[in-house]
C-alpha positions in Angstrom: 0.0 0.0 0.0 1.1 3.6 -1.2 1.7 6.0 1.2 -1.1 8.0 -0.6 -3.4 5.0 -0.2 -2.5 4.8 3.1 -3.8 8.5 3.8 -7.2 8.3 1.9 -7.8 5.1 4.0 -7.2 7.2 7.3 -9.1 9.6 6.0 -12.4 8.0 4.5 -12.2 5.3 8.2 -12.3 8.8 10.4 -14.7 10.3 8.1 -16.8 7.3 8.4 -16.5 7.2 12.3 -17.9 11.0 11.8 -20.7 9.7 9.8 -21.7 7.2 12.2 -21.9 10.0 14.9 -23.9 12.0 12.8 -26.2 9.4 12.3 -26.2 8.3 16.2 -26.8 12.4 17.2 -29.5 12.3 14.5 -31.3 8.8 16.1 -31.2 9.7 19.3 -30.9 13.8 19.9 -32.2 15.1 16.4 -35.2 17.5 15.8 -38.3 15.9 15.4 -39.9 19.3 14.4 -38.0 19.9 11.4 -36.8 23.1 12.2 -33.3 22.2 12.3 -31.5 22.2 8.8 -28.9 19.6 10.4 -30.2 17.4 12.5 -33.8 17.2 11.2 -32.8 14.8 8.4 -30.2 12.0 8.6 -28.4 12.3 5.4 -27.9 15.6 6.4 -26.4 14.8 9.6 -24.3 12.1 8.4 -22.9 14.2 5.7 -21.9 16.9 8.2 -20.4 13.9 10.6 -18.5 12.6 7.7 -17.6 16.1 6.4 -15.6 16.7 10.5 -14.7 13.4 10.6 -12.5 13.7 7.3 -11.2 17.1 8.6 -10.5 15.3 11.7 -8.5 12.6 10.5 -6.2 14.1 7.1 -3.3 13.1 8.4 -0.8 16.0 8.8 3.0 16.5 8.5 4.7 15.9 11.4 7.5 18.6 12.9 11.3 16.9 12.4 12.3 16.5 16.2 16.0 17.6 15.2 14.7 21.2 14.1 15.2 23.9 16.4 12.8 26.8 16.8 14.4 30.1 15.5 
C-alpha cells in the first residue's frame, strides 16, 4: 500500500467514524420538528459527521524533532 493510499484510508475510516456519529446524534438527539436544517434529516447529519470526521483525521505533517525553533 502507497503511502497516498495509506492517507485516503485514514481519511475515509475517520470520516466514516464521523458519519456514524452524525447518524447516532440524529437517532437519538435530532429535531423531530423539522426546524433544524442539520439534524432534522439523517443524510444531512451524516454528511456533516462525515464532512468533520475527514477534517479530523487528514493526516498531517509531522515537525522533524531535530529542528530547532528560530
Amino acid at each position: 500500500m502507497t503511502q497516498i493510499q495509506r492517507k485516503i484510508l485514514i481519511t475515509l475510516l475517520w470520516g466514516a467514524l464521523g458519519a456514524a456519529l452524525g447518524f447516532a446524534y440524529y437517532y437519538f438527539i435530532g429535531c423531530n420538528s423539522g426546524s433544524c436544517s442539520i439534524t432534522s434529516n439523517w443524510e444531512s447529519s451524516a454528511g456533516i459527521g462525515f464532512l468533520f470526521g475527514a477534517i479530523m483525521g487528514y493526516p498531517t505533517k509531522k515537525a522533524k524533532k531535530n529542528e530547532q525553533d528560530n
